[in-house]
C-alpha positions in Angstrom: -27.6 5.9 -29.7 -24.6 6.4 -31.8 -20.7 5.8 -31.9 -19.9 9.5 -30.2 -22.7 9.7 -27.9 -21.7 6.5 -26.3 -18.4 7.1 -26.3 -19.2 10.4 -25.1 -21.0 8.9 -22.2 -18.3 6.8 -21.3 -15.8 9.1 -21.4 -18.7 11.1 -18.7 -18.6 8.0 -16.5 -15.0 7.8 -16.3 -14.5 11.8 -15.5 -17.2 11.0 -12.8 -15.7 7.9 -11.3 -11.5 9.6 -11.7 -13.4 12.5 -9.9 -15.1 10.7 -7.2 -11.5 8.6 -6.7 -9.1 11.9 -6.2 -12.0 13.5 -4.2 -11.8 10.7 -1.5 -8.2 9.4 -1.8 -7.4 11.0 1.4 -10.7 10.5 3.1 -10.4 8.3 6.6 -13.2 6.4 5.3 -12.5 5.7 1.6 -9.8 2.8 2.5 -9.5 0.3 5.5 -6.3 -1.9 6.4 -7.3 -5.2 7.8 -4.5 -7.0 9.7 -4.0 -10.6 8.3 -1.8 -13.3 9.2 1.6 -13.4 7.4 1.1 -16.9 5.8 -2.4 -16.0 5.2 -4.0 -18.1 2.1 -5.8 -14.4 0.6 -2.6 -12.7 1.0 -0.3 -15.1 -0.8 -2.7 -15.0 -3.7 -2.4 -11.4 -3.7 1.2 -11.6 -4.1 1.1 -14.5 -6.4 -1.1 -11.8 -8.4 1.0 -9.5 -8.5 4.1 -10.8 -8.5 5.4 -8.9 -11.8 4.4 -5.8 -10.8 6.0 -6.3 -6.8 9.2 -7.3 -8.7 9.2 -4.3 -10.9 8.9 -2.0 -7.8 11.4 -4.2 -5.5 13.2 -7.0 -7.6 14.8 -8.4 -4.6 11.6 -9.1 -2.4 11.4 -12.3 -0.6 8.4 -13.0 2.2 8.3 -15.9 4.3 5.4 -15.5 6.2 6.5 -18.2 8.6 9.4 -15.7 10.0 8.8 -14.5 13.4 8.7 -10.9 13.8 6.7 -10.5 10.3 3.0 -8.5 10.0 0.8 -7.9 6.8 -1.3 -5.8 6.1 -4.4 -5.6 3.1 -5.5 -1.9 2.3 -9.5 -2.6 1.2 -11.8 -0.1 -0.5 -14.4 -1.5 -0.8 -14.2 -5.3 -1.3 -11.1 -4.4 -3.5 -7.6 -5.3 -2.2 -5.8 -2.2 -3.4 -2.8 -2.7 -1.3 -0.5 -5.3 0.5 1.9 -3.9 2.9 4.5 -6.4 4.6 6.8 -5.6 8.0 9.5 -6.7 10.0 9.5 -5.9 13.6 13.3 -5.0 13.6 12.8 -4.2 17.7 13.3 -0.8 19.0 10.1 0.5 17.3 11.0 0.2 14.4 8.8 -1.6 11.5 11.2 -2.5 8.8 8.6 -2.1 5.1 9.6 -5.6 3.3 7.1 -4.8 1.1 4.8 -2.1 0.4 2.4 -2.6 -2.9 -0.1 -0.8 -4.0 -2.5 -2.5 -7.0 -1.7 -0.7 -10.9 -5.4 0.7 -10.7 -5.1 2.5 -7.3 -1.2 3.6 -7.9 -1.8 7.4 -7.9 -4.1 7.6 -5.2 -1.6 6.4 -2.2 -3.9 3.9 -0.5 -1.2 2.7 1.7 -1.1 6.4 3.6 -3.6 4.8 5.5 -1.3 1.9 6.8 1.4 4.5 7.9 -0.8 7.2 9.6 -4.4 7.1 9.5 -5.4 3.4 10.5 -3.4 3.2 14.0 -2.2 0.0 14.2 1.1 0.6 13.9 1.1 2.8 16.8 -1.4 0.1 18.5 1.2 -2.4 18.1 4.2 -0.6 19.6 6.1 1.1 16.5 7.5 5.0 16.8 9.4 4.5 13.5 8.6 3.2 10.2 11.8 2.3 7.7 12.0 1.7 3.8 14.2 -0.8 2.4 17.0 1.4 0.3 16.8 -0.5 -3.2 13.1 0.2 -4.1 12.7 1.7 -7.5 10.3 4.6 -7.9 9.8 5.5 -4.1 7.6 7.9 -3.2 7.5 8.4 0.6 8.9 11.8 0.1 5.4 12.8 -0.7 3.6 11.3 1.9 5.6 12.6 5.1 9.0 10.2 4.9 12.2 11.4 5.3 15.1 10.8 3.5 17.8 8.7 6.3 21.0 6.6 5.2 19.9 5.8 1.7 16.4 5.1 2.8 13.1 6.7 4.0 11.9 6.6 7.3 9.3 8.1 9.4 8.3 9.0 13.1 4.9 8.2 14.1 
């Protein structure tokens, strides 16, 4: 085989796989959220991962694990961790986002959707509202449903 028809083929196998990834992206089955402890051992290596790219997104993020009040959250496809979302029960309803992370390789497909409407444990655990910190660079809850509120994004669920 030569140097086109294998790139050829791999560029194939890369249309088929970007395909089968937008196809599914909002699929109730293509993504699970799996409550974990907050000072779980997985999730801190997650974040220890990750760590440049959570800093880029939020530079001021900070998670004790230890603090009561705080959940997390993995977003799996798969056996892939694509996702790490952390809250604060702030009371009232409301979970505070401290962090919400989604891996570089899953960024355009929104994995996290299925923390905030499609996997019920929020709702299962008592919360009506759902709030964004205000300094996050590059939000984009406006596309998934949020609403714009006092120099953040919330949403009613």
């Amino acid at each position: 085989m030569g140097g086109g028809s294998v790139l050829l083929m791999l560029a194939l196998i890369n249309v088929w796989f970007i395909r089968a990834l937008l196809t599914s992206r909002h699929d109730d089955h293509s993504c699970e959220v799996l409550e974990v402890e907050p000072d779980d051992a997985y999730l801190r290596h997650v974040l220890r991962v990750h760590r440049v790219d959570v800093l880029k997104h939020q530079p001021d993020f900070e998670w004790n694990g230890a603090a009561p009040g705080n959940r997390a959250y993995l977003v799996q496809r798969g056996d892939e961790t694509v996702g790490v979302v952390l809250l604060h029960d702030a009371g009232d309803g409301v979970a505070q986002i401290v962090l919400d992370c989604v891996t570089p390789r899953f960024q355009d497909f929104s994995p996290d959707e299925f923390v905030w409407r499609k996997s019920g444990l929020l709702t299962s655990s008592g919360f009506t509202r759902v709030v964004t910190p205000a300094n996050m660079r590059s939000p984009y809850y406006d596309q998934i449903g949020f609403r714009r509120f006092e120099g953040a994004f919330t949403l009613d669920l």
